[in-house]
Structure formats: C-alpha cells, structure tokens
C-alpha positions as CSV (number, residue, x, y, z in Angstrom):
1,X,73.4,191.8,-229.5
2,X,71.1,193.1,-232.3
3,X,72.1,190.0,-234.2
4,X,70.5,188.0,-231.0
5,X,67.5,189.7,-231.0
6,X,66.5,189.0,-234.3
7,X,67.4,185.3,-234.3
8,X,65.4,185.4,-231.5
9,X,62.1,187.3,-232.9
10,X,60.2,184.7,-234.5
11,X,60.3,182.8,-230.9
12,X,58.8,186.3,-229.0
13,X,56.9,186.2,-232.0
14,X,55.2,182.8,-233.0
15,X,52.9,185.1,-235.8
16,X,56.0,185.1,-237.7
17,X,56.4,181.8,-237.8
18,X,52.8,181.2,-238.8
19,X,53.6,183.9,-241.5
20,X,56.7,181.1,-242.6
21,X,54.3,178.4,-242.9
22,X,51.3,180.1,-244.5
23,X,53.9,181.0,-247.1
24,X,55.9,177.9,-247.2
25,X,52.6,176.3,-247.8
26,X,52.0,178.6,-250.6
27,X,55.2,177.8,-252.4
28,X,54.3,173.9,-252.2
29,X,50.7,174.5,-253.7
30,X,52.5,176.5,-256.6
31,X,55.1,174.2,-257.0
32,X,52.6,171.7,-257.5
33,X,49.8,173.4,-259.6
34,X,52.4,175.3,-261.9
35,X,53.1,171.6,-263.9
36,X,49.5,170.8,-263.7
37,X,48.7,174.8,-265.9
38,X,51.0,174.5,-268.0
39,X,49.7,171.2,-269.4
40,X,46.3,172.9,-269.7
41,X,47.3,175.9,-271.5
42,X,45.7,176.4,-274.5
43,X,47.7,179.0,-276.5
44,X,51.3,180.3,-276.5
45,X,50.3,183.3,-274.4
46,X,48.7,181.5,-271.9
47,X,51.7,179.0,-271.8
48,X,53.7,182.2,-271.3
49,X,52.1,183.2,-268.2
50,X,51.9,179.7,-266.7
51,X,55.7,178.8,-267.4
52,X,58.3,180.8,-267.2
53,X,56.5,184.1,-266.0
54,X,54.4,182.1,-263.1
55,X,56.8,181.9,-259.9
56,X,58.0,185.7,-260.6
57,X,54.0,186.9,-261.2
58,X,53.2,184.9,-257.8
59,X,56.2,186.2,-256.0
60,X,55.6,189.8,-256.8
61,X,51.8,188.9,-255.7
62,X,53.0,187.9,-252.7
63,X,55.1,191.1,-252.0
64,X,52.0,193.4,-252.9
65,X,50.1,191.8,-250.2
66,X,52.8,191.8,-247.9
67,X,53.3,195.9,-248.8
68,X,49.6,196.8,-248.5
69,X,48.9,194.3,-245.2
70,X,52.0,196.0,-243.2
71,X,52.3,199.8,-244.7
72,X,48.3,200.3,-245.0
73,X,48.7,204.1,-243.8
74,X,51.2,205.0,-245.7
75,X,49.5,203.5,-248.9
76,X,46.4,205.4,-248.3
77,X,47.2,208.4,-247.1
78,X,49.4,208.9,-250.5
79,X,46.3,207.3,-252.6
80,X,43.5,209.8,-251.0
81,X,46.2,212.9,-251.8
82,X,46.4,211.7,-255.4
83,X,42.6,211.5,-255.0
84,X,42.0,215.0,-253.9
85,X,44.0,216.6,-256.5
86,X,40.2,216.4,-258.7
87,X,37.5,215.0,-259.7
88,X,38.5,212.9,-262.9
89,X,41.4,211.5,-261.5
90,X,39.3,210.2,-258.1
91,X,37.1,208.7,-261.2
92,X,40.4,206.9,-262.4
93,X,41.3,205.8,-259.4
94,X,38.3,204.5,-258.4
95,X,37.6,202.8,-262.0
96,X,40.8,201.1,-261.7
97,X,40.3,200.0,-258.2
98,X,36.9,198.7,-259.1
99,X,38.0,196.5,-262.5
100,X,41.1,195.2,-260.6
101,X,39.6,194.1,-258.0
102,X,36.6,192.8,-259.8
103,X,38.7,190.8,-262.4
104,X,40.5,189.9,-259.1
105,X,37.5,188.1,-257.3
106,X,36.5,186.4,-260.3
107,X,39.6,183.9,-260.1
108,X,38.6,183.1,-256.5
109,X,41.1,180.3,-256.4
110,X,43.9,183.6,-256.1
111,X,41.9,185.4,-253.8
112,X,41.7,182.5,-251.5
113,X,45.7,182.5,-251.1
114,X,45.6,186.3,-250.9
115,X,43.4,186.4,-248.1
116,X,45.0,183.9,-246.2
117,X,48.8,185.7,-246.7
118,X,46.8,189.0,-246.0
119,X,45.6,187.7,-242.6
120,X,49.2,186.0,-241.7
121,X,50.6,189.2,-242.4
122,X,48.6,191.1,-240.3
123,X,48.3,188.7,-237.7
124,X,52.9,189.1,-237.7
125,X,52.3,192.8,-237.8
126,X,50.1,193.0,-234.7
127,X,52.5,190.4,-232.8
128,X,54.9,193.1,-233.5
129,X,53.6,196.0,-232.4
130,X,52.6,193.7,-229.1
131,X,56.0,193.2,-228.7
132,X,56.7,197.3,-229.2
133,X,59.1,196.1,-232.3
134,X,58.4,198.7,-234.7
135,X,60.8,199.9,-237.1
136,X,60.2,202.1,-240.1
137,X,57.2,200.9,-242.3
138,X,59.4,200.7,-245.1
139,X,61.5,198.2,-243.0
140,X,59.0,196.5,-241.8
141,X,57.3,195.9,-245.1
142,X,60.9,194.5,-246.1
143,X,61.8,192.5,-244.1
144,X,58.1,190.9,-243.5
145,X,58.6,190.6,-247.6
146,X,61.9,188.7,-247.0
147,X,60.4,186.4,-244.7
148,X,57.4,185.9,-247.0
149,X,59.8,185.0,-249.8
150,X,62.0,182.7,-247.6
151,X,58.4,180.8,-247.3
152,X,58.0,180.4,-250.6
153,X,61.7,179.6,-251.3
154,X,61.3,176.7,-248.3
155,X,58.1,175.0,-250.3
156,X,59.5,175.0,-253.3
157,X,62.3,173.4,-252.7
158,X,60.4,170.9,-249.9
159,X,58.2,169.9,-253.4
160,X,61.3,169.2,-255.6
161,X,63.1,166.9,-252.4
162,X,60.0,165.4,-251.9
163,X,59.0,164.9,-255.5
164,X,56.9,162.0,-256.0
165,X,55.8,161.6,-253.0
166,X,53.1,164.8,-252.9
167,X,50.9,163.0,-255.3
C-alpha cells in the first residue's frame, strides 16, 4: 500500500512533476552545451573541467540546491551555531559566503539554472507539506535529490536518442 502511495505522489502532487521537467530540461541543455565547451577550451585545465569532470560537477550542483531548497532549517540553524562560537570564525563564514557567492553571480548563465531548480524545488516542497507528506528532512532532501537526478538522467539520454535532430 506504501508502494501505491508513492507511485501515486507525483499525481497528488503535479510540483513534482514540474520538478522532473525543470530537471529533465536541465540535462538536455547540458547535454547539449558540454560538446559545444569543450571545443572552446583553451587549456588542458579548462578541458578538464568541461570534459570528463562536467556532468559530475553539474550533478553534485544540482544536489546542493536540492539540499539547501528542501532542508533550509536545518542548514542554518547548524551554520548560525558554527557562527556564534566567535568572532573570527563569523568573519570566515561570512568571507566565504560573500566570494562564493560573488564568483557565483558573475557566471550568470549558472545562476540562471540554479534559480530556476531552486524555485522547482521549493515549489515540490510546499506541494508537500500541502499534501501533509512530510517525512524526515534528510529523506526528503533524498529523495527530492533522486527525483532531480532522474531529471537529468531522462535529458540526457532524450539528447543522445534524439541526436541530430536538437540542432
């Protein structure tokens, strides 16, 4: 019967199929923009990044978003302990928040696709907690992650069957 009830989720739920699509989406874009960077790479570390290391780097993007969008509480509550503890490691903190995110929003083209997972995500979370489905953050973030992957995994294998045909 549990087994029902989460075939059945993503129908009680239509965020999460939005969440599937937004990410299925993004696995077609990277499909088709990771051939078009690695013939614009200029040297072998940039070549690095763009080949072999690009689906995993975008992946594990992916699940950060997922993580922070669906466990938010969690995240800070833990990040304004580590903050308390004193003064120079609140500068740290803050520093490294600051650069990250900095560095971050100066390739726009990555915020863009954050952004719009971010607001899927949530958009899946709160059509959750309408639907009083709430299991333990952790679990949540997990399987929310999952889903997100299974997006990806569906447009990247949608561009290699439809091949020639994106262009």
């Amino acid at each position: 019967m549990k087994a029902l009830t989460l075939l059945l989720l993503p129908l009680r739920a239509p965020m999460l199929l939005v969440l599937l699509l937004v990410s299925a989406y993004m696995g077609l874009h990277w499909a088709d923009v990771d051939p078009e960077l690695i013939r614009h790479a200029e040297s072998a570390s940039v070549r690095v990044l763009t080949g072999p290391l690009f689906w995993p780097l975008q992946c594990l993007q992916a699940v950060l978003v997922v993580m922070v969008c669906t466990m938010p509480d969690l995240l800070l509550r833990e990040l304004s302990l580590l903050m308390a503890s004193s003064k120079a490691l609140t500068l740290v903190v803050t520093l490294l928040a600051v650069i990250t995110g900095g560095l971050y929003l100066l390739h726009l083209a990555v915020f863009a696709e954050v952004l719009v997972l971010a607001s899927a995500t949530l958009l899946a979370r709160l059509d959750l907690l309408r639907l009083r489905v709430g299991p333990a953050p952790v679990r949540t973030a997990a399987g929310l992650a999952v889903w997100v992957l299974i997006g990806i995994a569906i447009g990247h294998s949608l561009h290699a069957s439809l091949g020639g045909y994106i262009n």
